[in-house]
Structure formats: C-alpha cells, structure tokens
mmCIF file as gemmi writes it, N, C-alpha and C atoms, coordinates in Angstrom:
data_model
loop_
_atom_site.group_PDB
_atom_site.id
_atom_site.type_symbol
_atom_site.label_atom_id
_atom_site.label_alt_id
_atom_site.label_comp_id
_atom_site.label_asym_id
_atom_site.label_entity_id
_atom_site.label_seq_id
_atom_site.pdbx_PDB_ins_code
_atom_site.Cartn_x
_atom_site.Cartn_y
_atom_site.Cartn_z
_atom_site.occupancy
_atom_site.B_iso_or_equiv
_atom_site.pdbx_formal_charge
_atom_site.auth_seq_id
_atom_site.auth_asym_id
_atom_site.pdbx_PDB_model_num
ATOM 1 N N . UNK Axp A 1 ? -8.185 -38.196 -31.544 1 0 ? 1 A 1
ATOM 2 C CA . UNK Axp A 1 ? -7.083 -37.257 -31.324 1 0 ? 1 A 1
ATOM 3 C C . UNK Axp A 1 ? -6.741 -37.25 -29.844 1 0 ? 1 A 1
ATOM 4 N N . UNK Axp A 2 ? -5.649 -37.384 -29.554 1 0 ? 2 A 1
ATOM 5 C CA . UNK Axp A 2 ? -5.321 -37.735 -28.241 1 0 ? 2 A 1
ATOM 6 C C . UNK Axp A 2 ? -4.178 -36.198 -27.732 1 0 ? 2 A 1
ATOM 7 N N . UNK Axp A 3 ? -4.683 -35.808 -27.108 1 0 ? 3 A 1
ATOM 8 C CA . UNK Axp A 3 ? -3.765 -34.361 -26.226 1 0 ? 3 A 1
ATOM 9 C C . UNK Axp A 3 ? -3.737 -34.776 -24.812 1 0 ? 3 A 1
ATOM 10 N N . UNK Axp A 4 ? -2.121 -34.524 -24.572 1 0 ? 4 A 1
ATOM 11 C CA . UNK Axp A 4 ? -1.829 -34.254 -23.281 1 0 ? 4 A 1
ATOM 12 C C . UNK Axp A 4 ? -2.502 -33.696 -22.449 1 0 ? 4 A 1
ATOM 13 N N . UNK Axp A 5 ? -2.881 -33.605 -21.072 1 0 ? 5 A 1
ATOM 14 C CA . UNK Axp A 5 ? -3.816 -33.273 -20.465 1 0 ? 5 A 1
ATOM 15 C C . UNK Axp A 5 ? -2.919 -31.915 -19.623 1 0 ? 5 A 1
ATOM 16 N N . UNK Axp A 6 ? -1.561 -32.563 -18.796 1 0 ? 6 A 1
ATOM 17 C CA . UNK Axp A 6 ? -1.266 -32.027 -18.286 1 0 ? 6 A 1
ATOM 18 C C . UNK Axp A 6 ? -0.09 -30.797 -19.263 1 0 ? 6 A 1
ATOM 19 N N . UNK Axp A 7 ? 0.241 -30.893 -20.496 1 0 ? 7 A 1
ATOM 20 C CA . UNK Axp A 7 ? 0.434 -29.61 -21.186 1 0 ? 7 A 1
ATOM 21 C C . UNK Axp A 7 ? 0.015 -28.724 -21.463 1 0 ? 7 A 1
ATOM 22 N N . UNK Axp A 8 ? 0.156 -27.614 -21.637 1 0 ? 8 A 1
ATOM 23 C CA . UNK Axp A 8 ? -0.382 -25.925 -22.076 1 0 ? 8 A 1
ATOM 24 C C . UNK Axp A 8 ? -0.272 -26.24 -23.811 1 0 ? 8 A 1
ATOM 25 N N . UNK Axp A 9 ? -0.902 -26.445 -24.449 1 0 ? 9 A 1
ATOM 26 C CA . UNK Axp A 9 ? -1.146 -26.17 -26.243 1 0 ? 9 A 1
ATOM 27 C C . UNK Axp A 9 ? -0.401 -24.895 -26.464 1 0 ? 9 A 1
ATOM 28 N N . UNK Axp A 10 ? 0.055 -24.617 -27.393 1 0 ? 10 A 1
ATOM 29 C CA . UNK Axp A 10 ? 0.781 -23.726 -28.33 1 0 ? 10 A 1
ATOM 30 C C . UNK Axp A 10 ? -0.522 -22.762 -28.741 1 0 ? 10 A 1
ATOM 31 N N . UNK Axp A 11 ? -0.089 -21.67 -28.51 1 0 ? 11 A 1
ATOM 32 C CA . UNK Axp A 11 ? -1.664 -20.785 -28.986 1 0 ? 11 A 1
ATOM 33 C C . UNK Axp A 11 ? -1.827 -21.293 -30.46 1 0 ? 11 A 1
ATOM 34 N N . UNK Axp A 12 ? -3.173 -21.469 -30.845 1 0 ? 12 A 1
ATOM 35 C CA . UNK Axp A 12 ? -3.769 -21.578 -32.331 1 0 ? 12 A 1
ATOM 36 C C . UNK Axp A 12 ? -3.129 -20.379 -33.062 1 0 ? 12 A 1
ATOM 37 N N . UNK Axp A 13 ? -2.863 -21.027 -34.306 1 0 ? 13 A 1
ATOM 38 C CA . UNK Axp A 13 ? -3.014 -19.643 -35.292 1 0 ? 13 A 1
ATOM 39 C C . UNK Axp A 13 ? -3.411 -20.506 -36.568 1 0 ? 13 A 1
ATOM 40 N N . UNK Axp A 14 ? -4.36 -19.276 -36.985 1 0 ? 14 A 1
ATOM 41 C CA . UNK Axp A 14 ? -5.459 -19.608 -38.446 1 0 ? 14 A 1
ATOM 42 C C . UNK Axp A 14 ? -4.291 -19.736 -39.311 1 0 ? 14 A 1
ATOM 43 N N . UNK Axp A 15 ? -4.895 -20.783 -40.169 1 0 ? 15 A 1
ATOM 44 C CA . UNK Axp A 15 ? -4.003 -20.744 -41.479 1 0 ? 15 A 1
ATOM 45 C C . UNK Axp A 15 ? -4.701 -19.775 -42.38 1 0 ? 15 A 1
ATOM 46 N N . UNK Axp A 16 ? -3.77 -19.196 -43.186 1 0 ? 16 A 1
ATOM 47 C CA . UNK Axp A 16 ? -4.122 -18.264 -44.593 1 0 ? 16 A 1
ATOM 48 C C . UNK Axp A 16 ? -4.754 -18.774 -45.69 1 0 ? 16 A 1
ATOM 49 N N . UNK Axp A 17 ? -5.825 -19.066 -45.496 1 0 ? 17 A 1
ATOM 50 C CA . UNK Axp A 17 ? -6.787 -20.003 -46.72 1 0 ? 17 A 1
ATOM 51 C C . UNK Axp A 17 ? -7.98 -18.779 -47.343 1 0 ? 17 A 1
ATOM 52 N N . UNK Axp A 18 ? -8.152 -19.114 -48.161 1 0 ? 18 A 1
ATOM 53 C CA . UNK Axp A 18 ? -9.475 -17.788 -48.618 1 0 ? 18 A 1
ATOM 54 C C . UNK Axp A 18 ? -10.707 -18.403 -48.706 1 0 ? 18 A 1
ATOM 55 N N . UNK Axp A 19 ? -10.431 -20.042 -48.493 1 0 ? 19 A 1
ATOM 56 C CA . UNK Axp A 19 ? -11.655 -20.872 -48.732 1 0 ? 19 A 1
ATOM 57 C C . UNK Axp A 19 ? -12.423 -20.285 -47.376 1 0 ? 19 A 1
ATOM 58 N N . UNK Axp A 20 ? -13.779 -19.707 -47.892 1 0 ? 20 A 1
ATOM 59 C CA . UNK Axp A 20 ? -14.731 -19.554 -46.367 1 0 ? 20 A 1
ATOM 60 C C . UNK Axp A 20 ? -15.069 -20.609 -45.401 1 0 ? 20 A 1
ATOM 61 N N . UNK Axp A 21 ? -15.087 -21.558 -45.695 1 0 ? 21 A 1
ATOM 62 C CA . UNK Axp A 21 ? -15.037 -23.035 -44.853 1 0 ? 21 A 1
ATOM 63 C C . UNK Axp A 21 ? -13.847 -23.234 -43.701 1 0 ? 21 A 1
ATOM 64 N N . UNK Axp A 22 ? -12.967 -22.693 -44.803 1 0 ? 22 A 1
ATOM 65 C CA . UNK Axp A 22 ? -11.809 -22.965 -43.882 1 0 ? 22 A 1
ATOM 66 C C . UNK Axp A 22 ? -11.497 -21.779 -42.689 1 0 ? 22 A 1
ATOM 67 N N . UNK Axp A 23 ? -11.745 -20.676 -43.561 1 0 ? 23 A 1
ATOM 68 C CA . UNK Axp A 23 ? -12.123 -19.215 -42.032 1 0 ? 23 A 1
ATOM 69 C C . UNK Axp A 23 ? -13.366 -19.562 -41.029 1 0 ? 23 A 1
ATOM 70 N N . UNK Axp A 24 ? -14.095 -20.284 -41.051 1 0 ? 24 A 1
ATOM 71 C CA . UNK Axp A 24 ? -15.109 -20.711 -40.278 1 0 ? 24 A 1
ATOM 72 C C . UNK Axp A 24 ? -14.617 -21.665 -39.053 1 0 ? 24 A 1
ATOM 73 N N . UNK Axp A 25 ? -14.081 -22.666 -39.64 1 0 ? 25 A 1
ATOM 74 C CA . UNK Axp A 25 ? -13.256 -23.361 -39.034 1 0 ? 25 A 1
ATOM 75 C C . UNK Axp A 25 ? -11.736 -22.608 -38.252 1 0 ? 25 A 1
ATOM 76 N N . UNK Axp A 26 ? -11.01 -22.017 -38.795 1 0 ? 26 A 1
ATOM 77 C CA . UNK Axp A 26 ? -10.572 -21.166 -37.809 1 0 ? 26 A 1
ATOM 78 C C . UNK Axp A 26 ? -11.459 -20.412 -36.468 1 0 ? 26 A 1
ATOM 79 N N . UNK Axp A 27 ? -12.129 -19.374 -37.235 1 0 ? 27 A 1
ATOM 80 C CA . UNK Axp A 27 ? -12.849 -18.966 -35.925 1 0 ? 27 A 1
ATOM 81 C C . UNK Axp A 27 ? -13.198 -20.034 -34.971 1 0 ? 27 A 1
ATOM 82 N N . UNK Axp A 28 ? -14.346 -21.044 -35.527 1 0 ? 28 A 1
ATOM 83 C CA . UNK Axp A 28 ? -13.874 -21.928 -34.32 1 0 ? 28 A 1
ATOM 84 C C . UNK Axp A 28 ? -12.984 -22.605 -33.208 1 0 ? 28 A 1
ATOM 85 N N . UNK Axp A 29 ? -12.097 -22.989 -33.889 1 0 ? 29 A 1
ATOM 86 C CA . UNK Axp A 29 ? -10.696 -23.435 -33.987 1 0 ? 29 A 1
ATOM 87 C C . UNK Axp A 29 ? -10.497 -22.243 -32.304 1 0 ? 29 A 1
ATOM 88 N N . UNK Axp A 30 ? -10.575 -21.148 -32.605 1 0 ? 30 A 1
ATOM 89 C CA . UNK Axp A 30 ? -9.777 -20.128 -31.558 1 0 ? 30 A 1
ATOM 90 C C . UNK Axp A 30 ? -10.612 -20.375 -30.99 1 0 ? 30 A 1
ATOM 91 N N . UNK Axp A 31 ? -12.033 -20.386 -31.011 1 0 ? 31 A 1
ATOM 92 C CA . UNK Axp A 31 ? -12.434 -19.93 -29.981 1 0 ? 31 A 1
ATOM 93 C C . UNK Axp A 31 ? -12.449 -21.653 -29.055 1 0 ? 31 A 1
ATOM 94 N N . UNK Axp A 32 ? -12.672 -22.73 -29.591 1 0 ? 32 A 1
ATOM 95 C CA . UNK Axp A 32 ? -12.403 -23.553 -28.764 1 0 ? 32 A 1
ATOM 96 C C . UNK Axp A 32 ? -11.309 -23.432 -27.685 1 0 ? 32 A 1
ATOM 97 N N . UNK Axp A 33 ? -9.718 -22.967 -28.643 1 0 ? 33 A 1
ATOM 98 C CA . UNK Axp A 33 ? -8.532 -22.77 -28.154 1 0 ? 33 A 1
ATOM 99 C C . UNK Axp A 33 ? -9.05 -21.864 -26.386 1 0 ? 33 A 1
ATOM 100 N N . UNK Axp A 34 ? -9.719 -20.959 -27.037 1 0 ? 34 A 1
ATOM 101 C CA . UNK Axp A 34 ? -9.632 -19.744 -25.738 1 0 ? 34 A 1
ATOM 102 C C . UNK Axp A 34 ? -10.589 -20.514 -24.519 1 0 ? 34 A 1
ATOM 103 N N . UNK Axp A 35 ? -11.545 -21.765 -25.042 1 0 ? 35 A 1
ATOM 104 C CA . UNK Axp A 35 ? -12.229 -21.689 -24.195 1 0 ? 35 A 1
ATOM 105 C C . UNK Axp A 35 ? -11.386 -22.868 -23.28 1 0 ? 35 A 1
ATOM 106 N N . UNK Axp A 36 ? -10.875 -23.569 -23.846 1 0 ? 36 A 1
ATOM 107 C CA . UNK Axp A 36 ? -9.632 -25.15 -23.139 1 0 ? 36 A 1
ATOM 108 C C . UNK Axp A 36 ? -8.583 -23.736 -22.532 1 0 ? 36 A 1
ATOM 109 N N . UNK Axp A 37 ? -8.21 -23.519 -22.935 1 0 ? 37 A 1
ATOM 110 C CA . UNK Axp A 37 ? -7.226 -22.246 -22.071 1 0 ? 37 A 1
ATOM 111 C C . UNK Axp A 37 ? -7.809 -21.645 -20.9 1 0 ? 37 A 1
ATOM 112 N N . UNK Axp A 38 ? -9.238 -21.242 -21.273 1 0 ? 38 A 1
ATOM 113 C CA . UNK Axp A 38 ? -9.888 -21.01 -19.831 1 0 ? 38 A 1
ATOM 114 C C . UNK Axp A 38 ? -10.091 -22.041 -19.093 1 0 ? 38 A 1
ATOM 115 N N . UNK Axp A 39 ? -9.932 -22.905 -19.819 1 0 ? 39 A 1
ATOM 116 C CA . UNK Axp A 39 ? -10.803 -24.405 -18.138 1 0 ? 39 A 1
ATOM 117 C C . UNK Axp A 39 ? -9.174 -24.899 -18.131 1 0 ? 39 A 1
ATOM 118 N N . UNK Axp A 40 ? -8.389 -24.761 -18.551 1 0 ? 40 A 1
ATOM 119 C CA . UNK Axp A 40 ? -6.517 -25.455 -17.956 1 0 ? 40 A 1
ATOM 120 C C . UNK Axp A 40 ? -6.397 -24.17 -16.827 1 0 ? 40 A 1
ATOM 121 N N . UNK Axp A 41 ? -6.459 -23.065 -17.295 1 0 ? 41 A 1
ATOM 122 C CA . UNK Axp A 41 ? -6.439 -21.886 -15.949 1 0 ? 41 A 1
ATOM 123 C C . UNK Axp A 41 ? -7.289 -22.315 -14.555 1 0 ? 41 A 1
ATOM 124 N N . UNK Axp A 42 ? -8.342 -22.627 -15.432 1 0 ? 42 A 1
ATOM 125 C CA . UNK Axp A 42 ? -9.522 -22.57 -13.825 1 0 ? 42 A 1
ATOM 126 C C . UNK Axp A 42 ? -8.797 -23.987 -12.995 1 0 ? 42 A 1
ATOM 127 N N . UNK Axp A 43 ? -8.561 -24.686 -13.755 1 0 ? 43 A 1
ATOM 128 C CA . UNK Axp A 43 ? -8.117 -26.209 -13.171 1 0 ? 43 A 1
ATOM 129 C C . UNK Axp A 43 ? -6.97 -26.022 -12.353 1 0 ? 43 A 1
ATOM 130 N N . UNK Axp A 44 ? -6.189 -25.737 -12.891 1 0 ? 44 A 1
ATOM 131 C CA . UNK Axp A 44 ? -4.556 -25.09 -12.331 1 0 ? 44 A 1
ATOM 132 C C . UNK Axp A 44 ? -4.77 -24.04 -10.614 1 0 ? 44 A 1
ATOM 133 N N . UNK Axp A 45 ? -5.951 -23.159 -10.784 1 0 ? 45 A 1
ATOM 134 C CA . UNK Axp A 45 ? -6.069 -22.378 -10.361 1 0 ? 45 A 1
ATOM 135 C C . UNK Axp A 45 ? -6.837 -23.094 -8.935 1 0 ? 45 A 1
ATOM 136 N N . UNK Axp A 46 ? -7.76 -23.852 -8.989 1 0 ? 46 A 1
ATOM 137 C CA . UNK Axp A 46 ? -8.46 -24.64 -8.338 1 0 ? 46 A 1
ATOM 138 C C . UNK Axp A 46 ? -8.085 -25.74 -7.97 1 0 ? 46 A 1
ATOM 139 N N . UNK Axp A 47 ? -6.671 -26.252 -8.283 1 0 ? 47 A 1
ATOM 140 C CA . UNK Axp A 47 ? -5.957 -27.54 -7.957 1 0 ? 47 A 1
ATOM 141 C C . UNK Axp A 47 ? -5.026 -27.132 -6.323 1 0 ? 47 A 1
C-alpha cells in the first residue's frame, strides 16, 4: 500500500459492520489514524 508522504489523510471513519472483527479492526484502524496524525504534526512542526 503506497501513501503519499507529503499529504494529510482524510480522517478515518469506521464502517457500520456488526461483525466484531470488523469493530476491532476499526478501533485499530483510528487509533493508527491518530497516531500517523501525531507524527505528520510532530514532523511539520519540527521541519
């Protein structure tokens, strides 16, 4: 999977699934999101 480095991502949003696998994977999902959002800030911030 290849992402732009120098773009800002579109905030995550969970899809509406009831499968528990798939809410697991969301939660992850964000919290990866929040944590690449924190290191594009710190980078930006520190550049």
């Amino acid at each position: 999977m290849t992402t732009p480095q120098s773009t800002s991502a579109a905030p995550y949003t969970p899809t509406t699934n009831t499968d528990p696998r798939e809410a697991s994977l969301n939660t992850s999902n964000t919290a990866i999101a929040a944590i690449i959002t924190e290191a594009n800030t710190t980078r930006t911030t520190r550049a």
